[in-house]
C-alpha positions as CSV (number, residue, x, y, z in Angstrom):
1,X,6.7,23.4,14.8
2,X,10.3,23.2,13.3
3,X,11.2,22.2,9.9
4,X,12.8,18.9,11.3
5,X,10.3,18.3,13.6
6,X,7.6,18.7,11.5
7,X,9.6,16.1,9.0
8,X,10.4,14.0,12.2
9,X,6.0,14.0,12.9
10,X,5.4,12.8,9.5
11,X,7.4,10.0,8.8
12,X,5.9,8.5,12.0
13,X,2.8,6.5,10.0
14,X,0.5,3.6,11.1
15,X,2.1,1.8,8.4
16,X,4.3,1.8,5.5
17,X,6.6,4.6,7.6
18,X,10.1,4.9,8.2
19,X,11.3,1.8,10.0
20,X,14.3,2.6,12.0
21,X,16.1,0.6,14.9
22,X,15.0,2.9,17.5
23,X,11.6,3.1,18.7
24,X,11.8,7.5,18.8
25,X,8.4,8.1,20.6
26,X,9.0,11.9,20.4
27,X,7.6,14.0,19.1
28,X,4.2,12.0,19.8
29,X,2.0,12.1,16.0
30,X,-0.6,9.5,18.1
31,X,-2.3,10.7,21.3
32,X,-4.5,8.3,21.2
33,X,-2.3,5.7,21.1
34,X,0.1,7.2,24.2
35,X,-3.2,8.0,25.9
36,X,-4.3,3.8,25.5
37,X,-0.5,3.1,26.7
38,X,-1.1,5.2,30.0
39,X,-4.5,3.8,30.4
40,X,-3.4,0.0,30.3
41,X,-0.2,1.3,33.0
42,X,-2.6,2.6,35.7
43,X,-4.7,-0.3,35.3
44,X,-1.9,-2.8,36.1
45,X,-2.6,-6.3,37.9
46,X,-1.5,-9.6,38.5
47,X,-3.4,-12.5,38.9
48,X,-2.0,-13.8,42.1
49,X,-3.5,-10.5,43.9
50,X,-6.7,-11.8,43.8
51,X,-7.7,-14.4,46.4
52,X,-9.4,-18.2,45.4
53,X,-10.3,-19.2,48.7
54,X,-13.9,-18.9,48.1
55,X,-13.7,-20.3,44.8
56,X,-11.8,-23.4,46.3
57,X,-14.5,-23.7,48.8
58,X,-17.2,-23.7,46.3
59,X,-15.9,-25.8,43.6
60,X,-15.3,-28.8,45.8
61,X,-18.7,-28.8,47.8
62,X,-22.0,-29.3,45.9
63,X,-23.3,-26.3,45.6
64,X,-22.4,-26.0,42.1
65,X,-24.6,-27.6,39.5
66,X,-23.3,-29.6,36.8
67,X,-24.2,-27.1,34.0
68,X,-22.9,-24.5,35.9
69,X,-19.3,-26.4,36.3
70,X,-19.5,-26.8,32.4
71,X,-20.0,-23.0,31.5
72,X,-16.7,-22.6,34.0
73,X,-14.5,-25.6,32.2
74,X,-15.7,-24.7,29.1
75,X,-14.6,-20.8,29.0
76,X,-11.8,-21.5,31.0
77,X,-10.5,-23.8,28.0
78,X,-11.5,-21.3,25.2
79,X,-10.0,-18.4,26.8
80,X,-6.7,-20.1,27.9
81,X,-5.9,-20.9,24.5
82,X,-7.7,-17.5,22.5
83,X,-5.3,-15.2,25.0
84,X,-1.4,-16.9,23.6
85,X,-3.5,-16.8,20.4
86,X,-3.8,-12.5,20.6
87,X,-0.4,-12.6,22.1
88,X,1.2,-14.6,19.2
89,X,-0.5,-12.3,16.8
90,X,1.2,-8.8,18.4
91,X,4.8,-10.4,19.1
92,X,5.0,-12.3,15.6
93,X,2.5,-10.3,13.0
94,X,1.8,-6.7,14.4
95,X,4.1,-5.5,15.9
96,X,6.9,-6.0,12.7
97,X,4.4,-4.1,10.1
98,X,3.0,-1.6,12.6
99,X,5.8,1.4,12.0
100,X,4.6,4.0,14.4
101,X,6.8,4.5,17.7
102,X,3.8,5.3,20.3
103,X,1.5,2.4,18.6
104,X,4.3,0.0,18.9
105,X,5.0,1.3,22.7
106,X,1.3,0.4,23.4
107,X,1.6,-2.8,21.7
108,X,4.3,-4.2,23.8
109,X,1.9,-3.1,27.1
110,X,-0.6,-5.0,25.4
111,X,1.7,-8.2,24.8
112,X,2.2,-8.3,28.9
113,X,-0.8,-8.1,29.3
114,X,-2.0,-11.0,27.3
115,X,0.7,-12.7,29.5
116,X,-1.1,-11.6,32.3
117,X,-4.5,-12.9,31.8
118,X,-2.6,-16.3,30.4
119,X,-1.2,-16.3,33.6
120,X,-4.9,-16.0,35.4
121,X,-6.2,-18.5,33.6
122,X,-2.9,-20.9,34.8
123,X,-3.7,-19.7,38.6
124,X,-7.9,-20.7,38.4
125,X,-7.1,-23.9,37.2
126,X,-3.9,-24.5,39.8
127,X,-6.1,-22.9,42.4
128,X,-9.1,-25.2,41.7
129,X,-7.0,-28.1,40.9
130,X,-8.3,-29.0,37.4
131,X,-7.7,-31.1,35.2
132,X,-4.2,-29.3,33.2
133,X,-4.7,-31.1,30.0
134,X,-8.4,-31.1,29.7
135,X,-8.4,-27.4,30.1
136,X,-5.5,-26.7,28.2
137,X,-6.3,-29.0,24.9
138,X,-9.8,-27.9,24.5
139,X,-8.4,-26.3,21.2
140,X,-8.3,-30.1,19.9
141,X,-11.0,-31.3,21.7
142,X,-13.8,-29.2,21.5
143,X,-15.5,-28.3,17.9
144,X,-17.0,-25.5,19.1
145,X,-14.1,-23.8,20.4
146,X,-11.3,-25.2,17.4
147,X,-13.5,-23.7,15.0
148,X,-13.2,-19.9,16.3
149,X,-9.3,-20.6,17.1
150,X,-8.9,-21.8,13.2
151,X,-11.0,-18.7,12.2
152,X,-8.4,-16.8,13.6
153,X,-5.4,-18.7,12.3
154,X,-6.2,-18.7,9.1
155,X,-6.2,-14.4,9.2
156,X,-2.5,-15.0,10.9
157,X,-1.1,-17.3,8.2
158,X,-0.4,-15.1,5.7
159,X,1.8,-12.7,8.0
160,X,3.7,-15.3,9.6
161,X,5.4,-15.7,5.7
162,X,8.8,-13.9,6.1
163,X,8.5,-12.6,2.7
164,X,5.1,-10.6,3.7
165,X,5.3,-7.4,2.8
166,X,2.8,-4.6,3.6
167,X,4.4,-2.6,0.7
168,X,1.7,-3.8,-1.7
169,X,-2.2,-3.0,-1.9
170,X,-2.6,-6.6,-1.6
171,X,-1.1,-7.0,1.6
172,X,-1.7,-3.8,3.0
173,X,-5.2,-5.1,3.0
174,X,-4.6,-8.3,4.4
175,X,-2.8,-6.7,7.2
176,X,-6.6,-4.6,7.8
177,X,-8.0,-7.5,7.7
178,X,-5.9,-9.3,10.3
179,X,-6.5,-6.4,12.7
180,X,-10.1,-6.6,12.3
181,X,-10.0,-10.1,12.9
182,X,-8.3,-9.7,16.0
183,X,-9.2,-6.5,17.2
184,X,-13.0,-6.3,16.4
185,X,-13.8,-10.4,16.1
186,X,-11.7,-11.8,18.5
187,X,-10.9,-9.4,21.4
188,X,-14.4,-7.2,20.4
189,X,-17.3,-10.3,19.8
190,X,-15.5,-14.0,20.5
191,X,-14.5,-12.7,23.8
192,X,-17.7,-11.1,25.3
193,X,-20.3,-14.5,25.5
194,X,-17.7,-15.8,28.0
195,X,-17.7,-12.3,30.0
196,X,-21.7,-12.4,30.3
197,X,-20.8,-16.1,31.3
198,X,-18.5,-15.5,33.8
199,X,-19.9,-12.4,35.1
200,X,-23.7,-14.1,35.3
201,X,-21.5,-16.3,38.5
202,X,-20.0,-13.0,40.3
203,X,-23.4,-11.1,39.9
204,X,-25.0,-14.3,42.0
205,X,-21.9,-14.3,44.6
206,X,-20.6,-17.7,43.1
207,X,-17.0,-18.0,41.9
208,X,-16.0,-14.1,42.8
209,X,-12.1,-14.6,42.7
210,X,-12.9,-16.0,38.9
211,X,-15.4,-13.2,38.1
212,X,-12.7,-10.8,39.5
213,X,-10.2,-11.6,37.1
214,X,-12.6,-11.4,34.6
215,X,-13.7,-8.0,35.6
216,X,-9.9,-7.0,34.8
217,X,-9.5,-9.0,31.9
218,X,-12.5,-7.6,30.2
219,X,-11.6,-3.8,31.1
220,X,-7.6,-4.6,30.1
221,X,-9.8,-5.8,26.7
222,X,-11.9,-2.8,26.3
223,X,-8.8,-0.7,25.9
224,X,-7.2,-3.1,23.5
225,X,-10.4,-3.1,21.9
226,X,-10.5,1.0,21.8
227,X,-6.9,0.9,20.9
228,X,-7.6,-1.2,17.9
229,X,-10.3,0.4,16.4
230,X,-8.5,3.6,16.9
231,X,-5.8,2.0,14.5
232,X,-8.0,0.5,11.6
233,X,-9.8,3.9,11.8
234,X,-6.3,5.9,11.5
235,X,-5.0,3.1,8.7
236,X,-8.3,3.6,6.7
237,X,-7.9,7.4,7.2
238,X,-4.0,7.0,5.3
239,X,-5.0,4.8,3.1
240,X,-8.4,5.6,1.9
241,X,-7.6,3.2,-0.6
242,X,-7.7,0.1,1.0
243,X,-11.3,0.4,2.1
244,X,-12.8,-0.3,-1.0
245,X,-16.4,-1.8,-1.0
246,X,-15.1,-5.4,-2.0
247,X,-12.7,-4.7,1.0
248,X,-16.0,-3.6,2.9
249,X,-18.6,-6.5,1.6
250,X,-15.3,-9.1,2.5
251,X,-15.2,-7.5,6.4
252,X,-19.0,-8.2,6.5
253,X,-18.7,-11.5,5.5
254,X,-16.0,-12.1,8.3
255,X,-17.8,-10.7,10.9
256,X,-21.1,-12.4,10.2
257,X,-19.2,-15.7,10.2
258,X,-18.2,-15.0,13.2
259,X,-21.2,-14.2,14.9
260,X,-22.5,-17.5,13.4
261,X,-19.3,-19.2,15.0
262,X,-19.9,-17.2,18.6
263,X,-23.5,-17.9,18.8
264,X,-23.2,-21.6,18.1
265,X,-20.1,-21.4,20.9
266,X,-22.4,-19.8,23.4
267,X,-24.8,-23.0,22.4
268,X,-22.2,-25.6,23.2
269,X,-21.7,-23.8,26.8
270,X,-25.4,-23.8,27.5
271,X,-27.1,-26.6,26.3
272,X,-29.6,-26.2,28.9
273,X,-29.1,-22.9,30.4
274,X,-28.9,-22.0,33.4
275,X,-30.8,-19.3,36.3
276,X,-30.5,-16.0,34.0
277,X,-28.7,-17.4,31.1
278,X,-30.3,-19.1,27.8
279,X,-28.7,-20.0,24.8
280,X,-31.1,-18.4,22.7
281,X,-30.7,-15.3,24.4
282,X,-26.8,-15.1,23.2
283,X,-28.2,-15.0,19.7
284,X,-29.0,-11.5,19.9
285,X,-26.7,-10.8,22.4
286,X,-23.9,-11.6,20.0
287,X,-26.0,-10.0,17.1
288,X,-26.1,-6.6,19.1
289,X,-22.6,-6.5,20.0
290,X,-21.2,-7.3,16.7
291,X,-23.5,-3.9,15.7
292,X,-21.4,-2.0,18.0
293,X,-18.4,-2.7,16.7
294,X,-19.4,-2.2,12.8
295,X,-20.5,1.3,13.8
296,X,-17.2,2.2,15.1
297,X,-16.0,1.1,12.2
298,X,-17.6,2.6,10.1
299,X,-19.5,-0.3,8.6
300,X,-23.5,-0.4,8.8
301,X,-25.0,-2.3,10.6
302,X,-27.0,-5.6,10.3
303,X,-28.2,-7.5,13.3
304,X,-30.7,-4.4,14.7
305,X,-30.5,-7.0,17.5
306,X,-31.8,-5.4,21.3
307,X,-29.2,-6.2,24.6
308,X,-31.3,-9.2,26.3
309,X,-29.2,-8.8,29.5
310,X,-29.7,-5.3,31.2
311,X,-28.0,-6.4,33.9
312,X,-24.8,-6.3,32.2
313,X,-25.1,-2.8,31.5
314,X,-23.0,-2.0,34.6
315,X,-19.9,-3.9,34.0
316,X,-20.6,-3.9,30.2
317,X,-21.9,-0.7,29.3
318,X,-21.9,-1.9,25.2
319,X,-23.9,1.4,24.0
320,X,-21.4,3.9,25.8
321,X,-17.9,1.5,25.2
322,X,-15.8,4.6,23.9
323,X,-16.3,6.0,27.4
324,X,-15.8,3.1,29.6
325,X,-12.6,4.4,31.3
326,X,-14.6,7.7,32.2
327,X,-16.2,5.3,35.4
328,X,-13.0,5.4,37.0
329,X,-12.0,2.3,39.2
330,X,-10.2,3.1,42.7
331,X,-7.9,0.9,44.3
332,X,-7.0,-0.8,41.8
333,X,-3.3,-1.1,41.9
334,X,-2.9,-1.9,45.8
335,X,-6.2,-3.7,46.5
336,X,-7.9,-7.0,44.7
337,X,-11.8,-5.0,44.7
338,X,-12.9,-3.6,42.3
339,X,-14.5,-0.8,42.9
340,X,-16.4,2.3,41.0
341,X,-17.1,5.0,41.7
C-alpha cells in the first residue's frame, strides 16, 4: 500500500477522524460496513409490493378475535412511532459524529429504510382502514408503549445539543451509549416481542400481507442490528478506553431496564394470551434475547433464559443471528414471497 494511501486508510476512523466535506469511500478501511451497505441494497422493498387483500378480508369479517385485533393495533402503534424514532436518531445524532465514509454510506441506506417500514406501517393502516389517530398517538396514549419511547429519548437528548462534542471521554461515551441504546435495545430487544407477535398471525395463515412486511422489516433489522454491533465492537476496539467497567456495569443497567420495560410491553399486548402466545412466556423470551446481544458485545450474560418458542427458530434463528443472511432469500426484488431456500 502507498504512503498516501496508507495515510488516506487511517484517517478514516469510527469516530473522532478527519471530517471532510466529501464522503471519499476509497480506499474502503470497513468491509464490514460496505458488505452491510450491499446487503441492505439486494434486499430492497417497498411496501406497496405486497398485496392486503386478504388482510382486508379478514379484518372486517369475524373471524378475528378481539385479543387477537389488540396484539395487531397495539404493535402497529408501537412500531409506527419506534421506526421515525431510529430514523431521527441516524439523520440528527449519528450520522454528524460517525466520521467514517463507508459507515456513513451504510447509514444513509439504513435512514431509507426506516422510511420504508414507516411507510408499511402507513399502508396497513390505510389498507385496513384504521383508526389514523389512534394508531398514530399511541406514544401518548399508551403507558406501556411511552415508557420504551422515553427510554429512548432520553439516550438522544444529549446529542441533539449543538454544542455536543464527541472530542471528550465524556461524550465519546455517551455517544456508545446512544448506539447501544438504539442498536442493541431498541432495534436488537424492543423490536423482537412484536416480531414473535406478528409472526405468531402469518405462521397460522391470518394477516399474511402484515406478517410479510414484517418478515422484511425484521431481516432489514437484523442487518441494522449486525451493522451496529459491528460498530460498538470497532469503537470499543479504538478506544479501549471508553469501555471501562463503570462504562460496562452502566450498559447492564440499561439493558436490564429494558428488558423490564419489554416484558411488561409484551404484558400489556397479551393480557390474556392467545393460541401459542402467553404473556409469561415473553419473560424469558425477552430474557434470552437480551443474552444474545450481551454476548456479541462482549458483555456476560445474565438471564441464562431458554427460547420458549421453537417455532420461531426459522424466521428468527436468535442462536445463529450473525449468519442470518447465509439462508439466502430468492425473489425478493421482483416478487412479494418470500421465499428460502
Amino acid at each position: 500500500m502507498s504512503t498516501n494511501k496508507q495515510n488516506l486508510t487511517e484517517k478514516k476512523q469510527l469516530l473522532r477522524g478527519e471530517q471532510v466535506n466529501v464522503n471519499q469511500l476509497l480506499p474502503l478501511k470497513y468491509r464490514w460496513a460496505w458488505e452491510h451497505y450491499l446487503n441492505g441494497c439486494a434486499n430492497h422493498w417497498m411496501p406497496n409490493e405486497v398485496p392486503m387483500n386478504k388482510d382486508i378480508e379478514l379484518w372486517h369479517s369475524q373471524r378475528l378475535t378481539e385479543s387477537e385485533r389488540f396484539i395487531i393495533m397495539r404493535n402497529l402503534g408501537f412500531f409506527a412511532t419506534a421506526e421515525t424514532l431510529v430514523g431521527n436518531n441516524l439523520v440528527l445524532a449519528i450520522f454528524k459524529h460517525v466520521t467514517n465514509a463507508e459507515c456513513r454510506q451504510y447509514l444513509l441506506r439504513q435512514a431509507f429504510e426506516e422510511a420504508i417500514h414507516a411507510h408499511a406501517f402507513l399502508y396497513i393502516v390505510e389498507s385496513l382502514g384504521l383508526n389514523e389517530h389512534e394508531v398514530f398517538t399511541m406514544y401518548h396514549t399508551i403507558p406501556a408503549i411511552q415508557r420504551k419511547d422515553q427510554f429512548e429519548m432520553k439516550l438522544t437528548a444529549a446529542l441533539l445539543d449543538p454544542n455536543f462534542s464527541t472530542d471528550s471521554f465524556a461524550g465519546a461515551q455517551q455517544f456508545l451509549a446512544n448506539l447501544i441504546g438504539y442498536y442493541v435495545i431498541m432495534e436488537g430487544i424492543f423490536f423482537y416481542s412484536g416480531f414473535a407477535m406478528i409472526l405468531s398471525f402469518h405462521r397460522r395463515n391470518l394477516m399474511t400481507g402484515i406478517g410479510e412486511q414484517f418478515q422484511y422489516i425484521m431481516r432489514d433489522e437484523t442487518t441494522h442490528l449486525n451493522f451496529g454491533i459491528d460498530l460498538i465492537n470497532g469503537i470499543k476496539a479504538e478506544n479501549p478506553e471508553l469501555w471501562s467497567p463503570a462504562f460496562q456495569q452502566h450498559m447492564l443497567a440499561l439493558i436490564d431496564e429494558a428488558v423490564e420495560l419489554e416484558i411488561a410491553y409484551a404484558e400489556d399486548c397479551l393480557p390474556y394470551g392467545i393460541l401459542g402466545l402467553q404473556p409469561g412466556a415473553f419473560r424469558h423470551y425477552v430474557q434470552h434475547i437480551a443474552d444474545r446481544r450481551l454476548e456479541r458485545i462482549g458483555l456476560p450474560v445474565q438471564y441464562h433464559a431458554a427460547h420458549p418458542f421453537p417455532w420461531l427458530s426459522e424466521t428468527i434463528d436468535l442462536s445463529k443471528e450473525k449468519n442470518f443472511f447465509e439462508t439466502r432469500v430468492t425473489e425478493y426484488q421482483s416478487s412479494s414471497a418470500l421465499k428460502w431456500d
